[in-house]
C-alpha positions as CSV (number, residue, x, y, z in Angstrom):
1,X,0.0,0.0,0.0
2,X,1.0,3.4,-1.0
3,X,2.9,5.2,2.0
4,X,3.4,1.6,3.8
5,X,6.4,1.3,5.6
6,X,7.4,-1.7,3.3
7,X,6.0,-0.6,0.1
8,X,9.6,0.1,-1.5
9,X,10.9,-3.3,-0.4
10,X,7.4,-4.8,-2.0
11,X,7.9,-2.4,-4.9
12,X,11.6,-3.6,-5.3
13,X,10.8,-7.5,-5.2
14,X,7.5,-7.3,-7.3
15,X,9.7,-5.9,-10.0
16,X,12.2,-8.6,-9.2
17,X,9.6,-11.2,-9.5
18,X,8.5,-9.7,-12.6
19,X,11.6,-9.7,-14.5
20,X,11.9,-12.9,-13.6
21,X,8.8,-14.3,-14.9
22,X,9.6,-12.4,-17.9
23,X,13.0,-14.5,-18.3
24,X,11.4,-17.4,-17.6
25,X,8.9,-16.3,-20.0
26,X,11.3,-15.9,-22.7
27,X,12.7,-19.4,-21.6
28,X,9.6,-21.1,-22.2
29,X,8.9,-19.6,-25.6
30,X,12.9,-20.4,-26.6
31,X,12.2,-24.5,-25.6
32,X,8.9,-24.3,-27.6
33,X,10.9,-23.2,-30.8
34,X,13.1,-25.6,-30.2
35,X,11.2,-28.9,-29.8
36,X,8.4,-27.5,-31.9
37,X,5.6,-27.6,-29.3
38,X,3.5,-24.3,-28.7
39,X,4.7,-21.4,-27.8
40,X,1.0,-20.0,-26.2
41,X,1.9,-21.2,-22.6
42,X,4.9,-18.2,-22.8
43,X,2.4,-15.9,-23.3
44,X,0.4,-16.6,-20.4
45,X,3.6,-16.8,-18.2
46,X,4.9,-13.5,-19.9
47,X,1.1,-12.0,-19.3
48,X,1.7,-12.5,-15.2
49,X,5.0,-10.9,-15.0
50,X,3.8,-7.9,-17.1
51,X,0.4,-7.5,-15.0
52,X,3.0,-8.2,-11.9
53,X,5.2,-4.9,-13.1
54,X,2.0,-2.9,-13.2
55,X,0.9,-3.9,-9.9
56,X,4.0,-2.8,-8.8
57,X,4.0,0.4,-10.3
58,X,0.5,1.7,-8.8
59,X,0.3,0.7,-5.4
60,X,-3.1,0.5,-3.5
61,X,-5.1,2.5,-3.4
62,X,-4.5,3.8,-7.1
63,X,-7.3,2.5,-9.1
64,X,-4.9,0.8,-11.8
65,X,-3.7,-1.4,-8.5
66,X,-6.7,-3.3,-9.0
67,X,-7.3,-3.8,-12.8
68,X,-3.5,-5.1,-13.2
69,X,-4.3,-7.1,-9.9
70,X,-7.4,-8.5,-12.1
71,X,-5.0,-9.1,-14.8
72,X,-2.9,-11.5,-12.8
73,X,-5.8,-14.2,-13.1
74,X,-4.7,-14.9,-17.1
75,X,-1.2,-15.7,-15.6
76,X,-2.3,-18.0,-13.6
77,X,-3.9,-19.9,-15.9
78,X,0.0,-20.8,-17.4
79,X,-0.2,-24.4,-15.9
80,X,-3.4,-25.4,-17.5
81,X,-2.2,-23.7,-20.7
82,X,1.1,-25.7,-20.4
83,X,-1.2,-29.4,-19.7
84,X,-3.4,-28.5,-22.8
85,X,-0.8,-27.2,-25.2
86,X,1.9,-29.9,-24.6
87,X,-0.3,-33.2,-23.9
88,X,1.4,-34.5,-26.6
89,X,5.0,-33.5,-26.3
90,X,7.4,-36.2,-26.1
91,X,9.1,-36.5,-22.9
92,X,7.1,-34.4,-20.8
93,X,3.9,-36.4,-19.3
94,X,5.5,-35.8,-15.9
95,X,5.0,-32.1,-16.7
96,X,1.5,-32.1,-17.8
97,X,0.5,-33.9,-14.5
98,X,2.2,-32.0,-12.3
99,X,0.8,-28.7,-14.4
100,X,-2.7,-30.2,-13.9
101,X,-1.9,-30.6,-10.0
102,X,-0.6,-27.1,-9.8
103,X,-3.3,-25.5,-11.4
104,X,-5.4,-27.5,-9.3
105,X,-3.9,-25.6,-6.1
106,X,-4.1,-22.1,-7.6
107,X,-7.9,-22.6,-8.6
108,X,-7.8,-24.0,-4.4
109,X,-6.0,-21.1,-4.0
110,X,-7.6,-18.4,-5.8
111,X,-11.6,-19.5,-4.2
112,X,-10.1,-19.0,-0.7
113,X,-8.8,-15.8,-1.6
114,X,-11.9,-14.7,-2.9
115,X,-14.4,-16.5,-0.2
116,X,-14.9,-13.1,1.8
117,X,-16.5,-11.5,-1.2
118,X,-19.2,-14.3,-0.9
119,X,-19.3,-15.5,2.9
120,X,-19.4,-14.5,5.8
121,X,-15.6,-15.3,7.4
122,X,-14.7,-15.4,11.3
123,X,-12.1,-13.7,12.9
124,X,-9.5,-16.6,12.2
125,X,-9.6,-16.1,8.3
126,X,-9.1,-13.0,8.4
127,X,-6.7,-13.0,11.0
128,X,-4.6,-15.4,8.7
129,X,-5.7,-14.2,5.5
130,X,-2.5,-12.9,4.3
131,X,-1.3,-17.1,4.6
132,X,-3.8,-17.5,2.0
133,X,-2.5,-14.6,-0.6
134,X,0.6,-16.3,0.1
135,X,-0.7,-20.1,-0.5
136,X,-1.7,-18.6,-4.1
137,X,2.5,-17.3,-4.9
138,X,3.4,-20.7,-3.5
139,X,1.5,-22.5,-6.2
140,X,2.0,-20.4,-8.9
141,X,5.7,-19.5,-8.4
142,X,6.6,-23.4,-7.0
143,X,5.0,-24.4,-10.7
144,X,7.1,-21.8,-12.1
145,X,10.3,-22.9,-10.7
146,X,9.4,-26.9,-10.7
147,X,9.0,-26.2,-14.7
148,X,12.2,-23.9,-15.4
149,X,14.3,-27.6,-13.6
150,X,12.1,-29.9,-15.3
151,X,13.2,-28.0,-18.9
152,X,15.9,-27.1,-18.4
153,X,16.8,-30.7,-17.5
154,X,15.4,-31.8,-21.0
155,X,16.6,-29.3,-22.8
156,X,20.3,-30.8,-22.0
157,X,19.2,-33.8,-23.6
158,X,17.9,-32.4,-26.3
159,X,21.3,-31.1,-27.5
């Protein structure tokens, strides 16, 4: 939040983050040319980390905040989008099922964030309700980082 004690800190490693994301963005789309298989799920990866800079950018309470905070959800749609588009890439079942799994715990993760805008919550959720923002980075960015070993382990072999 804007004037927060920690708001440069945040500032500094949502930017990190972002760059980040963006390499491994550009990673992904380099191993799709490569082996051939589609190059959509770099988009989608490439989609969080530019949303990610923008949320950095305009802290709360600017109204932008919220749109690119909106924006995030088509990033985190990159494991699905890696299960779909490369079902059928050789060497990389492990992948898809562990992509399913992940986006499994971000869709999880993603209805608890949202359950106060629809129920009622006690005092305990909300008490702890920055563990669950955090159980939706853990998801996303563990799926993120499993991936970026799991290719970058094949893409030794494919050499």
């Amino acid at each position: 939040m804007q004037g927060s004690p920690v708001a440069t800190p945040f500032t500094i490693a949502f930017l990190l983050t972002a760059g980040l994301l963006l390499l491994f963005a550009a990673g992904l789309y380099t191993y799709a040319t490569h082996t051939g298989a589609s190059t959509l799920p770099a988009y989608f990866v490439a989609a969080f980390g530019l949303a990610l800079t923008g949320l950095a950018l305009f802290p709360s309470p600017n109204p932008w905040h919220n749109r690119f905070g909106l924006s995030l959800t088509v990033g985190y749609l990159s494991p699905a989008v890696v299960a779909i588009a490369w079902r059928r890439a050789a060497g990389l079942a492990d992948l898809v099922r562990i992509s399913w799994v992940a986006f499994g715990l971000v869709v999880a993760a993603i209805a608890l964030n949202l359950l106060p805008a629809f129920l009622p919550v006690g005092a305990a959720y909300q008490e702890h309700y920055g563990l669950v923002q955090r159980a939706l980075w853990v998801a996303f960015l563990g799926w993120c980082s499993w991936t970026s070993v799991v290719l970058y382990r094949r893409s030794g072999s494919l050499a």
